[in-house]
C-alpha positions as CSV (number, residue, x, y, z in Angstrom):
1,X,22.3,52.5,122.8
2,X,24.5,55.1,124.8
3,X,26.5,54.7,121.6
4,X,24.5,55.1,118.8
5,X,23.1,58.5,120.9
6,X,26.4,59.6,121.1
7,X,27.4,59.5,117.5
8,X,24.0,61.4,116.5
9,X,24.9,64.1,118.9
10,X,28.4,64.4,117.8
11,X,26.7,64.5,114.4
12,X,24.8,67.2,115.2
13,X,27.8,69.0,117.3
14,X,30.0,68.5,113.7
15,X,27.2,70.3,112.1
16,X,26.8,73.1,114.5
17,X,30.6,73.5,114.1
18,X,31.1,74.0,110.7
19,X,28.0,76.1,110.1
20,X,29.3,78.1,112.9
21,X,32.7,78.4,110.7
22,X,31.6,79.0,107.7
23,X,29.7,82.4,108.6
24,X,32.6,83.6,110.6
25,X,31.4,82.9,114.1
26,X,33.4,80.8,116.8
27,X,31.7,77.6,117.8
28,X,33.9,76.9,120.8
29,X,31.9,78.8,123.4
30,X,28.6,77.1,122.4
31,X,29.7,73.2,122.0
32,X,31.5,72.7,125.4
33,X,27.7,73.5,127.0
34,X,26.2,71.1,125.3
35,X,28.9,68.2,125.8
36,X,28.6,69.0,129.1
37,X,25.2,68.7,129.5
38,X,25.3,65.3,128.2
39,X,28.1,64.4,130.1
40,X,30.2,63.3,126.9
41,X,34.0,64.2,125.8
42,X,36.1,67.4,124.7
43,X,35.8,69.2,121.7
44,X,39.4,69.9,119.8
45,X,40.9,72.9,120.1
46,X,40.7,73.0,115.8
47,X,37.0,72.4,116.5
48,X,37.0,68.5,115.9
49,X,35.2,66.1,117.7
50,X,36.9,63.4,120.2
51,X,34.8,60.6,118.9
52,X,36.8,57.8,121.2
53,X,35.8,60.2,123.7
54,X,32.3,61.1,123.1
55,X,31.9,56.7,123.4
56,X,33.5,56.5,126.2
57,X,31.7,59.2,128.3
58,X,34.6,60.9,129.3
59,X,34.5,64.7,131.1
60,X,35.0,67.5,128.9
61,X,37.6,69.6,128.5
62,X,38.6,72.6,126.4
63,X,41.2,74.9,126.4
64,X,40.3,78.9,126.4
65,X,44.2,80.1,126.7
66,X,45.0,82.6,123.9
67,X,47.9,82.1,121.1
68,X,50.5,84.0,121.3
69,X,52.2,85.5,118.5
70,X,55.7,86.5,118.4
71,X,56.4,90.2,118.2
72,X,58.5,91.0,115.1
73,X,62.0,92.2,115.9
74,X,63.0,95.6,115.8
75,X,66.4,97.0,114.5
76,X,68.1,98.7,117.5
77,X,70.7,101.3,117.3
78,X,74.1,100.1,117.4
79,X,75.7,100.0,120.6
80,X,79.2,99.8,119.0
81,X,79.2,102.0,116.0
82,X,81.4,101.0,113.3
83,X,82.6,105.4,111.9
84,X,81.2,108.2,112.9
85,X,78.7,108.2,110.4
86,X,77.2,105.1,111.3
87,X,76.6,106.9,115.1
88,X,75.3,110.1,113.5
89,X,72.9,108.0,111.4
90,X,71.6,106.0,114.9
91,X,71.3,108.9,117.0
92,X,68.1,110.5,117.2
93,X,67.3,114.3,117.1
94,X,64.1,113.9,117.5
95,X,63.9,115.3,121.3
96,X,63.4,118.8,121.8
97,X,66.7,120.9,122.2
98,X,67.7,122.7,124.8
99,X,69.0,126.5,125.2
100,X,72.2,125.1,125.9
101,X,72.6,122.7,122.6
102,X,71.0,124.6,120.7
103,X,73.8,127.0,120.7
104,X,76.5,124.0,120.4
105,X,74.6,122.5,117.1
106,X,74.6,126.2,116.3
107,X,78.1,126.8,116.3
108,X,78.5,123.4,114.6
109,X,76.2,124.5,112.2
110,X,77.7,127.8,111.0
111,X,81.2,127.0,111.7
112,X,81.9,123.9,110.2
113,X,78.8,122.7,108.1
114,X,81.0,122.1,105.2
115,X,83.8,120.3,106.6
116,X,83.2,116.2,107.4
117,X,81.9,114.9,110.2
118,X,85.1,114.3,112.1
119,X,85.9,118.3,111.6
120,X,82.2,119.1,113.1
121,X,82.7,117.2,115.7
122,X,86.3,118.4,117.0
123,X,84.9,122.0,116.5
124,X,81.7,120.6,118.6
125,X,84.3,119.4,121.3
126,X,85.9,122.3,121.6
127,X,83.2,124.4,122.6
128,X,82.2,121.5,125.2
129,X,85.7,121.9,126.2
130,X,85.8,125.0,127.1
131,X,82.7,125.0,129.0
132,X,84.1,122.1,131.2
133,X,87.5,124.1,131.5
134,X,87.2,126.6,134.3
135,X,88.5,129.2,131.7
136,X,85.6,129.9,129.7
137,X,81.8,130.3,130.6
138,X,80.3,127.5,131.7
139,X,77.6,126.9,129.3
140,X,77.8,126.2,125.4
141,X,75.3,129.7,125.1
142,X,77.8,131.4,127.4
143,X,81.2,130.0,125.3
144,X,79.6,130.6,121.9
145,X,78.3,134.0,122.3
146,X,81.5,135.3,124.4
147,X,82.5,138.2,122.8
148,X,85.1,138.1,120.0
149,X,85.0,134.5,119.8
150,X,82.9,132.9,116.9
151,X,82.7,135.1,113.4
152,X,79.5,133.9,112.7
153,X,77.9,135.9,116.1
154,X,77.0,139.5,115.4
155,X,75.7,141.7,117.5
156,X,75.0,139.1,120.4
157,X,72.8,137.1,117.7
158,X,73.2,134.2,116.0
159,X,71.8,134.1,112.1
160,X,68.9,132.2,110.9
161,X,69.3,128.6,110.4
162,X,67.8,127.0,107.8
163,X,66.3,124.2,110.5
164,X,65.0,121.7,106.9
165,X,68.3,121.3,105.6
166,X,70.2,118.0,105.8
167,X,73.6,120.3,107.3
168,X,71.1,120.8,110.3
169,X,70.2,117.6,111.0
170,X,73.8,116.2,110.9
171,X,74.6,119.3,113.2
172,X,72.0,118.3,115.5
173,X,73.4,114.6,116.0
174,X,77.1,115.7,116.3
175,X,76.0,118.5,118.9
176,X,74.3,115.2,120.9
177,X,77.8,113.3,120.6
178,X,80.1,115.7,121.4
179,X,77.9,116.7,124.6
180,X,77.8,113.0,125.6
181,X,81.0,112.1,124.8
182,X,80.3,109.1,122.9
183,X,82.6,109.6,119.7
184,X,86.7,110.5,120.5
185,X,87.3,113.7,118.8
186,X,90.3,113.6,115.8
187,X,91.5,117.2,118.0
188,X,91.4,115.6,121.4
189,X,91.6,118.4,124.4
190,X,91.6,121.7,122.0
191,X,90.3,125.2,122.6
192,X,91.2,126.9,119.9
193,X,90.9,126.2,116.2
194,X,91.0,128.7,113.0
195,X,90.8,128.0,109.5
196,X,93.7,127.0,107.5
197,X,94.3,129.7,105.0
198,X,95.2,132.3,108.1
199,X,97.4,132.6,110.5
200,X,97.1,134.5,113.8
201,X,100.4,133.6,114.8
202,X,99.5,131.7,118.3
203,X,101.8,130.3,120.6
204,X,99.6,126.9,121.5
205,X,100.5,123.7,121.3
206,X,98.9,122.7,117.7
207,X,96.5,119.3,118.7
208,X,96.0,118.3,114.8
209,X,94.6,120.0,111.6
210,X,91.0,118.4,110.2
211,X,90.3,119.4,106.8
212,X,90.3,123.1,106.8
213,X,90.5,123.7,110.6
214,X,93.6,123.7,112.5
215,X,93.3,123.2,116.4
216,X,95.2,123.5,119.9
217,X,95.0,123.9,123.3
């Protein structure tokens, strides 16, 4: 007898179920209260009935814990960089500048916006040279707008950058690696650079040429 009631509730719990399914509702919460009040089995996480439990008279039990879905992986920057250009491409400018590199991506920017990236970045480290060298002001403004020292500064002002163009960008990322450090510069230690086609005649030790920049120390 205990049976047969059994079957017509599970029946009836079936029927509950899938009508509860079918208009997008979740049956779960409602069938484990009436199981329980009849003192009869679990109901399936999928929603199916235990039917050797409901006959046997067995507790219920459901399980309420949540799925978990795995999170989909993210690219991450390189943390070994194959060139230069790879580390240019991974490092982001999207942070606010400050004063200080500002003026370095600056100099970068008018002073070497045509050469490759190796040549902006030794002219990069050697205005982060000279700020570290006891010889020079100690800030990249200070170096860069020291009198008599970049060509590109006129009247203590640096010109208008054109801050959409892809020269910016790149100058941006090479001022953030030559302030950190993270790429060797091709003119390692230098000062002092000028462009190929003159020749002021200095008595440095030349470092090494880069396209159309020469540099020493």
């Amino acid at each position: 007898m205990r049976a047969a009631s059994a079957m017509s509730l599970a029946a009836t719990l079936l029927t509950v179920i899938f009508g509860a399914e079918s208009s997008g509702a979740f049956a779960q919460d409602a069938v484990p209260g009436m199981m329980a009040e009849a003192g009869l089995a679990e109901v399936r996480v999928d929603g199916s009935l235990d039917v050797e439990a409901v006959e046997s008279g067995e507790t219920i039990s459901y399980s309420s814990d949540a799925v978990v879905q795995p999170l989909p992986q993210t690219t991450a920057a390189p943390t070994n960089p194959a060139s230069l250009a790879e580390l240019v491409a991974a490092t982001s400018i999207d942070e606010p500048m400050s004063k200080d590199m500002h003026c370095l991506a600056g100099a970068i920017y008018f002073e070497s916006k045509g050469e490759p990236l190796e040549g902006q970045l030794a002219v990069g480290r050697v205005i982060v040279n000279r700020a570290l060298s006891g010889r020079f002001p100690s800030t990249y403004c200070g170096v860069v707008y020291q009198r008599s020292q970049f060509s590109f500064v006129r009247g203590g002002r640096m010109p208008a950058i054109n801050t959409r163009s892809a020269a910016w960008q790149k100058a941006q990322a090479i001022a953030r690696i030559a302030d950190e450090g993270s790429w060797e510069s091709p003119a390692k230690g230098a000062l002092f650079f000028h462009a190929r086609y003159v020749s002021p005649g200095w008595r440095l030790t030349r470092v090494a040429q880069v396209q159309n920049h020469i540099f020493y120390r």
